[in-house]
ZAMARMAR-439783 format. One record per residue: x, y, z of N, C-alpha, C in turn. Coordinates in steps of 0.02 Angstrom, whole numbers, plus 50000, padded with zeros to 5 digits. Atoms other than C-alpha are relative to their C-alpha. Last residue first. Layout:
BEGIN
XYZXYZXYZ ...
***
This chain:
BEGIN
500464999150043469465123452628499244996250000 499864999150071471095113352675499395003849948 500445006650027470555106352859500265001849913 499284999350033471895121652940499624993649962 500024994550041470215131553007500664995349959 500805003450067469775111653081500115006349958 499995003250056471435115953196499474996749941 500665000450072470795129353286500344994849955 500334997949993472105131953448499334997449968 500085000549886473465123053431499365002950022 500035006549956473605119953254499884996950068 500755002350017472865139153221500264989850029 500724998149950474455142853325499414997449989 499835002149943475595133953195499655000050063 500405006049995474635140153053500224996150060 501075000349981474815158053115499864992649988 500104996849938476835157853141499244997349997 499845007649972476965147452962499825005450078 500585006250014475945161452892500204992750047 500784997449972476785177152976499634992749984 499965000149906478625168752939499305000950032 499865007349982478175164852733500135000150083 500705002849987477215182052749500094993949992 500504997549945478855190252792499454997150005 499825003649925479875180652680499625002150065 499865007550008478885185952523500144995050067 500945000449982478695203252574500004991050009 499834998749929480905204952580498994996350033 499575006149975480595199452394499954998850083 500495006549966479335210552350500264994150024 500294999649936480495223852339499504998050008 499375002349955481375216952198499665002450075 499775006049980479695215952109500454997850036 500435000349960479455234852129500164991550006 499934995449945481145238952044499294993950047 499835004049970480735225551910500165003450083 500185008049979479365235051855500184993450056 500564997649941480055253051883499774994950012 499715001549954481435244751748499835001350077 499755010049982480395239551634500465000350060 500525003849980479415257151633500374994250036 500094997249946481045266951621499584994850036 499545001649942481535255851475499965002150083 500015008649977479735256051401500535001150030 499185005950019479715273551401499864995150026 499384998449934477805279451421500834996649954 499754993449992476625284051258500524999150057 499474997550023476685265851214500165009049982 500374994950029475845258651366500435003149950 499734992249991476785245451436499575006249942 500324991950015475775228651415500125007150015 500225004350080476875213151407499565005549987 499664998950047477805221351552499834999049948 499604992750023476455224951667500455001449944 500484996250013475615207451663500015009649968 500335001950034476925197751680499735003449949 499354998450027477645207151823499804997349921 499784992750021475885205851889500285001949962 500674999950062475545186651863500135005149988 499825002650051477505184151946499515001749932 499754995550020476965195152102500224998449912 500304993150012475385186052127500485002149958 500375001650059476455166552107499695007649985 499695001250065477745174752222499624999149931 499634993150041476675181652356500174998149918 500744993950001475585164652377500225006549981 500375002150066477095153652349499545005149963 499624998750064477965161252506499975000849922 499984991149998476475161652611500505001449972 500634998350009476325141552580499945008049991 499965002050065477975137052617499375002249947 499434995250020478235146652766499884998549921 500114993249998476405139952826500585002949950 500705002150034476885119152773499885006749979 499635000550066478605122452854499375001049947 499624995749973477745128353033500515000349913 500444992250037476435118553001500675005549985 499824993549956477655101853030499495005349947 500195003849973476935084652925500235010750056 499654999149957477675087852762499545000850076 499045000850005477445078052619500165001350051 499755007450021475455075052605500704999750002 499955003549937475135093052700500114991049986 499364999149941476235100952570499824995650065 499285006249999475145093052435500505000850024 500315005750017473325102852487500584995550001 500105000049916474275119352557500024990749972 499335000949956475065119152370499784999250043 499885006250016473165116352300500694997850019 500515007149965472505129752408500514994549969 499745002449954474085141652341499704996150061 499345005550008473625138652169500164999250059 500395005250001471645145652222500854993649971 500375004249953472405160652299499944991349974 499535002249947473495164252158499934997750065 499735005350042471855161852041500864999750043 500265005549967471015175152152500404991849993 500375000349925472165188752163499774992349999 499355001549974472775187551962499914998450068 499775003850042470885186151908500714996750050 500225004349958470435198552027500124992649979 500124997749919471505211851974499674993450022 499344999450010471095206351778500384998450082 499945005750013469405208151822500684995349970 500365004349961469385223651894500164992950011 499695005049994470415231351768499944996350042 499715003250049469135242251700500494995550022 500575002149993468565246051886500034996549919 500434995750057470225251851937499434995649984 500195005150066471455246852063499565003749963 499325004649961471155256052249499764994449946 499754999750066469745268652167500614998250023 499274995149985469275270852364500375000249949 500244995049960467465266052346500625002150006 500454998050024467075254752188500115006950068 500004995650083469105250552167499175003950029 499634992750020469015244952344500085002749949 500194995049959467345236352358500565005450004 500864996150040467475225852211500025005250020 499654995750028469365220852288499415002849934 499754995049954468475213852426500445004549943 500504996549960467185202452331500385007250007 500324997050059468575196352217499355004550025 499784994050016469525191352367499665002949937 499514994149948468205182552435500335003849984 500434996149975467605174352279500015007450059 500194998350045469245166052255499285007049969 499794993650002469345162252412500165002049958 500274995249989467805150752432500775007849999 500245000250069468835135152336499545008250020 500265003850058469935134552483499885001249935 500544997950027469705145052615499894996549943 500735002049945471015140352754499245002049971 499895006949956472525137052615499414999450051 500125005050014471945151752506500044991750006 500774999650013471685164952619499814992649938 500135001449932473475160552704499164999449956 499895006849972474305161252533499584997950057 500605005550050473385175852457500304993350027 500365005249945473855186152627499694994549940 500395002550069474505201552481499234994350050 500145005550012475415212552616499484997849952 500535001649934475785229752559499834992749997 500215005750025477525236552459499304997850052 500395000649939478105254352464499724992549973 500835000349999479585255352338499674999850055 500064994550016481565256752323499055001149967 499694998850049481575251352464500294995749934 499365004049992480435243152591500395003049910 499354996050051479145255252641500664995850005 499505001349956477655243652702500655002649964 499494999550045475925250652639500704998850050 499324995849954474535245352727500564998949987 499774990949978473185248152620500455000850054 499764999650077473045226752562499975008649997 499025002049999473005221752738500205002849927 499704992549960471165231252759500874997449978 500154991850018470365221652622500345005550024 499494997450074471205205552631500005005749994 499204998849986470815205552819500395000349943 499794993549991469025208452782500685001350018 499874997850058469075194052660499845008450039 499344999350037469675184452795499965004649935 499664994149952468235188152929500494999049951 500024993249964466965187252814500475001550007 499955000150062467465167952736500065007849992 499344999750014467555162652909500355004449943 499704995249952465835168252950500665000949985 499924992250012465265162552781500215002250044 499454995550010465895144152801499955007549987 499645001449924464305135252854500765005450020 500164995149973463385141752695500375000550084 499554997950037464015126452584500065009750036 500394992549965463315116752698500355005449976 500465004549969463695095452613499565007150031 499665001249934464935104352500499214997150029 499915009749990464625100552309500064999950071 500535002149992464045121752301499764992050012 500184996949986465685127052327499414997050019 499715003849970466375117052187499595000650070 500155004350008465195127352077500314994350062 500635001049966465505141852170499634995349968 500325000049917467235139852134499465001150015 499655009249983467055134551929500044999250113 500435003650007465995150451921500094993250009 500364999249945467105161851985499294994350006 499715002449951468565154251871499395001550069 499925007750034467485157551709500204995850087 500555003849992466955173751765499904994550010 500214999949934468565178851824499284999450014 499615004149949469215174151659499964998450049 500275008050031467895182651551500424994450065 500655001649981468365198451657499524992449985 500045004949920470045195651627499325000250023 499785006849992469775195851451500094998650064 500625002950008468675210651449500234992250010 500264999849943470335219951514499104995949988 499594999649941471585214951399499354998750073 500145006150001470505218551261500174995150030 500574999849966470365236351324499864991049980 500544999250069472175237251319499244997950044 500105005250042473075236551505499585003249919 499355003750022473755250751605499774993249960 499584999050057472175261751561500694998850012 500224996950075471375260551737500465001549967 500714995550002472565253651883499825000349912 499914998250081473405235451893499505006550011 500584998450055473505233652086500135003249944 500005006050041475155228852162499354999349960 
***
């Protein structure tokens, strides 16, 4: 689900960089209104090493390999810091395992972070409606795929390269989107599962960020 080198124009790719300036700067502005704004790095660690590693393990669901995304979960117990987070972690794979590309970096982190930071503000007005984690989670890790896969799909088709076939292309596109579907429900079950526990266990990680 990473955009690699030379699938976008180059104006394409300075723009997400502007974008993921713009948006990195509005969260560590927010970020910085907290009363310890340093209190949250342990947390902030351990999830953006679970973006890092969850995002190489490829799950073969036909007619593609698909790997969890976790932007729902990272952005309901992180807030305004996961934005940063995943933009951290997907620095480190393009700069060491060329996982994504370093021209589309910002693009990549753009889409990543900014679906994180919609599916804070869904956590935010699910817990004003609905009152069970267990709906709150499903609802939440549903959003979080969907909104990613939607920026992608988006993203891919409005820019097909015009040495490839576009029909082939468009239809490798939707291919991979159909097998994000099955992902979808999986990390709507995994999330409501974990916020449920975290309610029992850690409820201040389920505080909204």
């Amino acid at each position: 689900m990473h955009i690699p080198d030379g699938m976008v124009p180059g104006a394409v790719s300075v723009t997400g960089y502007a974008l993921t300036g713009a948006a990195m700067w509005f969260s560590l502005k927010k970020i910085n209104q907290k009363k310890n704004p340093r209190k949250e790095i342990p947390k902030v660690s351990l999830l953006t090493a679970a973006f890092f590693i969850a995002t190489f393990i490829l799950l073969p669901i036909p007619p593609a390999s698909v790997h969890p995304l976790l932007v729902g979960i990272i952005g309901a117990i992180l807030g305004y810091y996961a934005f940063p987070s995943i933009t951290i972690a997907l620095i480190f794979q393009a700069a060491l395992f060329q996982h994504g590309g370093i021209t589309t970096l910002g693009v990549n982190a753009f889409i990543f972070g900014s679906s994180a930071l919609l599916s804070f503000y869904l956590y935010l007005v699910l817990k004003k409606v609905f009152r069970s984690q267990i709906i709150i989670g499903f609802l939440t890790g549903i959003t979080g795929v969907a909104v990613t896969v939607f920026f992608f799909y988006i993203m891919l088709v409005s820019f097909i390269p015009a040495n490839l076939d576009v029909q082939m292309e468009q239809k490798a596109i939707m291919a991979l989107v159909i097998a994000h579907v099955p992902l979808m429900v999986l990390e709507g079950l995994f999330t409501a599962l974990l916020f449920r526990y975290l309610q029992k266990v850690k409820p201040e990680l389920l505080e909204g960020g």
